[in-house]
C-alpha positions as a Markdown table, in Angstrom:
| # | Residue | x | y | z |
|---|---|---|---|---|
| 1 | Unk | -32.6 | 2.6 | 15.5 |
| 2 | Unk | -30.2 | 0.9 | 13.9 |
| 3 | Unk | -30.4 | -2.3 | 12.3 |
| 4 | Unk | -27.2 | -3.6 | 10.7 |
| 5 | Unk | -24.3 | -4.4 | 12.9 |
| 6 | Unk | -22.2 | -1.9 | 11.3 |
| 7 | Unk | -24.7 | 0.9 | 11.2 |
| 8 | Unk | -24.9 | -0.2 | 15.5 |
| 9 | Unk | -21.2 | 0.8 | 15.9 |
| 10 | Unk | -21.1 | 3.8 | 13.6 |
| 11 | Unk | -23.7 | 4.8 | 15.9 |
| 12 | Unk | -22.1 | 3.9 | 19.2 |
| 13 | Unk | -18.4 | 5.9 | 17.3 |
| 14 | Unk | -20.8 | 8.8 | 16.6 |
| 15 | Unk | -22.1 | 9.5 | 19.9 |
| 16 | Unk | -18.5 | 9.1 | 21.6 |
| 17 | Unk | -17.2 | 12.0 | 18.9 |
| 18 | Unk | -20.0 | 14.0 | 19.6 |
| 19 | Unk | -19.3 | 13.6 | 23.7 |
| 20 | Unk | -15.5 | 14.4 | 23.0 |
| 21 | Unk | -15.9 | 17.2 | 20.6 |
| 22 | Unk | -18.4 | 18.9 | 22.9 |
| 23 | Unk | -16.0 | 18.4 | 25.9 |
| 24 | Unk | -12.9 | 20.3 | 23.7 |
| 25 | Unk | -15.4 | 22.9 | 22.4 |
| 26 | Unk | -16.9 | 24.0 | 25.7 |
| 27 | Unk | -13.5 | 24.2 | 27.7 |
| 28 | Unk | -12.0 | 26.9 | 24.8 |
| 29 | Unk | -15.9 | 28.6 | 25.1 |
| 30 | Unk | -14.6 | 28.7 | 29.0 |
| 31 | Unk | -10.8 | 30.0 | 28.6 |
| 32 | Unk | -12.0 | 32.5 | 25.9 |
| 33 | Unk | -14.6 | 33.7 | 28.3 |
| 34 | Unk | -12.1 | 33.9 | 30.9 |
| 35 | Unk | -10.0 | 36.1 | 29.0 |
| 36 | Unk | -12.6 | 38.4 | 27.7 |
| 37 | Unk | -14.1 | 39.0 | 31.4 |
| 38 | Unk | -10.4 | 39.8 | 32.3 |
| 39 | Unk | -9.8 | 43.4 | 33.3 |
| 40 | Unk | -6.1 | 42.7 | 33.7 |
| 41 | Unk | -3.9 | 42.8 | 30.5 |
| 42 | Unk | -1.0 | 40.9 | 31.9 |
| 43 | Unk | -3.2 | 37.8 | 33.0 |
| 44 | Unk | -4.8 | 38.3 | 29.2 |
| 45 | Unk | -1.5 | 38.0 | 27.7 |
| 46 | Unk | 0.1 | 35.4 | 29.3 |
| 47 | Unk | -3.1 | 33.1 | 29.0 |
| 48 | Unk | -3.5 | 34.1 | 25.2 |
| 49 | Unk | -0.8 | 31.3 | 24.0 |
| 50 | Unk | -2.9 | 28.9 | 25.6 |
| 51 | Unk | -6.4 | 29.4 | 24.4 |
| 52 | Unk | -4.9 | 30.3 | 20.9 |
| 53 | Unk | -3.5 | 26.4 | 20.7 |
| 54 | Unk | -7.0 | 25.3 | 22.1 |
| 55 | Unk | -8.5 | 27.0 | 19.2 |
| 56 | Unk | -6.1 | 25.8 | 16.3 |
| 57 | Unk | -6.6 | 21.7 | 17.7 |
| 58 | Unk | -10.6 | 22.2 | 17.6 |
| 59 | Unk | -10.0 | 23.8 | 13.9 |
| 60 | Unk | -7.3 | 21.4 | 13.2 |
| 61 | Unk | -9.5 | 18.2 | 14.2 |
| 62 | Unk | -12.7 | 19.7 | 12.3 |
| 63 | Unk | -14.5 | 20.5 | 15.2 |
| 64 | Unk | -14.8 | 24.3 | 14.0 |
| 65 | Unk | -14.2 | 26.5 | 10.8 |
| 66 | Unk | -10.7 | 27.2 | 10.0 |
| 67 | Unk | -12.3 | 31.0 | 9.9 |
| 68 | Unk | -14.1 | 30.5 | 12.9 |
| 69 | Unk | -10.7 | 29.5 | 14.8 |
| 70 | Unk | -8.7 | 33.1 | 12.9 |
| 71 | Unk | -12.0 | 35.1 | 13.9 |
| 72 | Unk | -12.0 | 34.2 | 17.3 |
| 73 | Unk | -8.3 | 34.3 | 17.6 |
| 74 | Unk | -8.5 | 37.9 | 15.8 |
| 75 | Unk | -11.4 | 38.9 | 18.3 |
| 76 | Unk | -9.0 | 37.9 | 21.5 |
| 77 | Unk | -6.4 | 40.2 | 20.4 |
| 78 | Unk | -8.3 | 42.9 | 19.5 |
| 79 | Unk | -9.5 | 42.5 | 23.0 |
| 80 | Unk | -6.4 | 42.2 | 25.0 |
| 81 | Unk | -5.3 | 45.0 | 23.0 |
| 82 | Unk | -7.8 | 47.8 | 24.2 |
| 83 | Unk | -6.9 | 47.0 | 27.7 |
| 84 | Unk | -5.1 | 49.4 | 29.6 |
């Protein structure tokens, strides 16, 4: 545990980042397993945009790889692309 007063409220800051990172992070693990369990291309398309930006602000804010965010991005397209 903590002893110094400072090393109390990195703490506390550290467990609130961790809460709000995992909150981002798991919603775009849910929209991008939304639109990979889509059979529709049309619903796929239009909800791309979406879960693109969610991707970008979780690389943006550190949360994940730059190349993490382009590989998934890439991965969704090549998806919505195969549909028919």
């Amino acid at each position: 545990m903590a002893n110094h007063a400072s090393a109390k409220k990195a703490s506390r800051q550290n467990e609130r980042r961790r809460l709000h990172n995992k909150y981002y992070a798991k919603s775009t693990r849910n929209a991008i397993r939304a639109i990979r369990n889509s059979a529709d291309k049309k619903t796929a398309e239009e909800g791309a945009p979406k879960v693109y930006a969610m991707i970008d602000k979780l690389a943006k804010i550190g949360v994940i790889h730059k190349n993490k965010a382009s590989n998934l991005k890439s991965g969704i397209a090549v998806y919505i692309n195969k549909l028919q």
